[in-house]
C-alpha positions as CSV (number, residue, x, y, z in Angstrom):
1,X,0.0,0.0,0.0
2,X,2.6,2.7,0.8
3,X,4.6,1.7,-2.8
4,X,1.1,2.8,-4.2
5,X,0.5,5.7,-2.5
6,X,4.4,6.8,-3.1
7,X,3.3,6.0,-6.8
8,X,0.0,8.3,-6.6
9,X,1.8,11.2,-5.0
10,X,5.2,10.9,-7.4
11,X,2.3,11.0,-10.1
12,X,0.4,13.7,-8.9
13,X,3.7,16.1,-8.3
14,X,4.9,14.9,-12.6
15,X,0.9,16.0,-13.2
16,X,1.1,19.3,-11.5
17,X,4.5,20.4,-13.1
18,X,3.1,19.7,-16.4
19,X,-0.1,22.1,-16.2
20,X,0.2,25.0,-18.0
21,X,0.8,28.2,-15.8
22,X,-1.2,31.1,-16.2
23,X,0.4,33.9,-18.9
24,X,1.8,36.8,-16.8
25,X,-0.3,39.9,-17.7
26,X,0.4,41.6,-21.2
27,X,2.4,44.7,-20.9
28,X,0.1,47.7,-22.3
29,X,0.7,48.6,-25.8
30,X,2.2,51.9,-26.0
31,X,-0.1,54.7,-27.8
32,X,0.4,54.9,-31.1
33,X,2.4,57.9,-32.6
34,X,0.5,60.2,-34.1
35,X,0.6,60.1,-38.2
36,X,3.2,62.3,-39.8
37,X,2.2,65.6,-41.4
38,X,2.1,65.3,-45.5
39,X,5.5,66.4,-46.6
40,X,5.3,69.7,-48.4
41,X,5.8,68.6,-52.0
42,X,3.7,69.4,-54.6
43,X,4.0,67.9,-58.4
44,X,8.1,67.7,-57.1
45,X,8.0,71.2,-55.9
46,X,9.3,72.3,-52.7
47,X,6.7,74.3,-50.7
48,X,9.3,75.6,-47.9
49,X,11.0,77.0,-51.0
50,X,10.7,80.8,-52.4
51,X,8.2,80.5,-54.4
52,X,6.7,82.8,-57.0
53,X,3.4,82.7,-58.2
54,X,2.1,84.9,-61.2
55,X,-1.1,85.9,-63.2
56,X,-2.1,87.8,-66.2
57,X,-5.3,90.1,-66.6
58,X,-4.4,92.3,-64.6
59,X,-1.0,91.2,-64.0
60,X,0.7,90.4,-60.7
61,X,3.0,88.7,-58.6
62,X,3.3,87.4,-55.1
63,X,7.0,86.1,-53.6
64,X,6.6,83.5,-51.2
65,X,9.6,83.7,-49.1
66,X,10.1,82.6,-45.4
67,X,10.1,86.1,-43.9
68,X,6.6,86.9,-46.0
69,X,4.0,86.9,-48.6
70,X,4.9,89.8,-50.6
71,X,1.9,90.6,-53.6
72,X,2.8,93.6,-56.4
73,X,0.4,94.1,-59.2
74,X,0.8,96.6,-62.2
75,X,-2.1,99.0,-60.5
76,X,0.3,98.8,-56.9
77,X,4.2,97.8,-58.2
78,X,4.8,98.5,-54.6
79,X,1.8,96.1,-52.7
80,X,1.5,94.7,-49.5
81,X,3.5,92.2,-47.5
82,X,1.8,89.9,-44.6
83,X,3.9,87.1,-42.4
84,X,4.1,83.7,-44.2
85,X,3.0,81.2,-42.2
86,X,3.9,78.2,-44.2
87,X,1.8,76.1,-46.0
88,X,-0.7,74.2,-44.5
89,X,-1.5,71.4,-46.6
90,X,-4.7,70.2,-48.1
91,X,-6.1,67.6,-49.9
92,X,-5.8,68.6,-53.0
93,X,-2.7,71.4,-52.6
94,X,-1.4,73.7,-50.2
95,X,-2.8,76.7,-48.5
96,X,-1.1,79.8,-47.3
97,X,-3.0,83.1,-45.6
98,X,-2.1,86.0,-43.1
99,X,-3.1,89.6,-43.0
100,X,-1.0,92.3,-42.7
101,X,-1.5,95.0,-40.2
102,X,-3.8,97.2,-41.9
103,X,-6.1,94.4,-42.3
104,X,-4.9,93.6,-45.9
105,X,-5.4,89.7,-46.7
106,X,-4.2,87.1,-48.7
107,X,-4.6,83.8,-49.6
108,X,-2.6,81.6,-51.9
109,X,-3.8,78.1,-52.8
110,X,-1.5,75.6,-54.8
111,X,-2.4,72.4,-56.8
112,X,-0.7,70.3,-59.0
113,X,-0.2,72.0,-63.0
114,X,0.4,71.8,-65.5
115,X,-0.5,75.8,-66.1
116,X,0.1,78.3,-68.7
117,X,0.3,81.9,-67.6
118,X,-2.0,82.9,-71.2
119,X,1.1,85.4,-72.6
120,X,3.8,82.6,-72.8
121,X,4.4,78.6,-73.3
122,X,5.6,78.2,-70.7
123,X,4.4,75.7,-68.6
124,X,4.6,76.0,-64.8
125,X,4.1,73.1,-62.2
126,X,1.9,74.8,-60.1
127,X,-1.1,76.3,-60.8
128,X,-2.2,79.0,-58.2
129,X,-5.8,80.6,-56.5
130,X,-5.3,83.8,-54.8
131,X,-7.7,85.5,-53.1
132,X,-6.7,89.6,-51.9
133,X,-9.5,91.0,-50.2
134,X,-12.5,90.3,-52.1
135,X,-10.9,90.1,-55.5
136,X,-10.1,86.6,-56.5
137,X,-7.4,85.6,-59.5
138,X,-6.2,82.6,-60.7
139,X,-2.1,82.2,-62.2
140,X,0.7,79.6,-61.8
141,X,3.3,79.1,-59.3
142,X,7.2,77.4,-59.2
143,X,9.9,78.1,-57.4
144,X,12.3,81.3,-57.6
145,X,14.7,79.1,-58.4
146,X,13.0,77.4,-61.4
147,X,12.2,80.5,-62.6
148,X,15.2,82.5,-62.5
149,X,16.8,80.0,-64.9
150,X,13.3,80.4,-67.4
151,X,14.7,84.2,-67.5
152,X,14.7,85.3,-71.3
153,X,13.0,82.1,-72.6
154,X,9.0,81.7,-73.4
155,X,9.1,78.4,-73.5
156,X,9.4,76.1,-72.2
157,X,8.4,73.2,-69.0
158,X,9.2,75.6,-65.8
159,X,11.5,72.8,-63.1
C-alpha cells in the first residue's frame, strides 16, 4: 500500500508540473504615434522653398519667401507684405493666408499643374488661387529658383 500511495503522490507532483501556468499579464501597448504631417511637396515642388506665383489680366505677382507673402500688381508695383505662415497642406494642394496689419489679406492656394500663364508657353508646375480681399485671381506658381533659370525664354516646361 505505501509503494502505491508513493506512486500516486510521485504522479500527482509529474501532473502538477506539467499544467500549464497562467500567462503573466500583457504589458500595455504603447499609444500609437500620431501620423506624420504630409511632406510639403507638390508635383516635385518644394513648398518651404521661395516660391513665386504669377497671373495675367491684370498682371501680378506674389513672392513667397520665409520672412513673407509679398503681392505687387501693375495697379500697386509696390503692394503689400503679410507674415508667411507656411503652407498648411490640403487635400488637394497647399494653403497659405495671413493679414498684414492694416487688415490687408491674402490667400494663396497651390495644386498640381500643368498651367500656362496665357502670354507665354511656358508651362509652370503649379497652378495657383489667390484671393486679396475680395478680389479673386487665378495664375501659376514654381519656385524662384526654377524661374530664375526660365529668364529670357517663353518656352518652355518651368522645373
Amino acid at each position: 500500500m505505501r509503494l502505491i500511495l508513493v506512486a500516486a503522490c510521485a504522479a500527482l507532483a509529474v501532473s502538477a508540473c506539467n499544467q500549464q501556468q497562467p500567462a503573466p499579464p500583457a504589458e500595455p501597448t504603447p499609444p500609437a504615434e500620431p501620423p506624420a504631417p504630409p511632406e510639403p511637396v507638390i508635383n516635385g515642388v518644394d513648398l518651404t522653398a521661395p516660391l513665386r506665383a504669377v497671373g495675367t489680366e491684370p498682371f501680378w505677382a506674389i513672392e513667397m519667401t520665409p520672412s513673407g507673402l509679398k503681392y505687387t500688381s501693375a495697379d500697386d508695383p509696390t503692394g503689400f507684405s503679410v507674415p508667411n505662415p507656411g503652407p498648411t497642406m490640403t487635400a488637394g494642394g497647399a494653403e497659405w493666408s495671413g493679414a498684414d496689419a492694416n487688415g490687408k489679406t491674402l490667400k494663396v492656394v497651390m495644386t498640381s499643374g500643368p498651367c500656362s500663364d496665357g502670354m507665354s508657353d511656358r508651362t509652370y508646375p503649379l497652378t495657383a488661387e489667390v484671393d486679396v480681399g475680395a478680389e479673386k485671381l487665378r495664375g501659376c506658381g514654381a519656385t524662384i529658383e526654377a524661374l530664375e533659370r526660365m529668364r529670357g525664354k517663353e518656352s518652355g516646361e518651368v522645373r
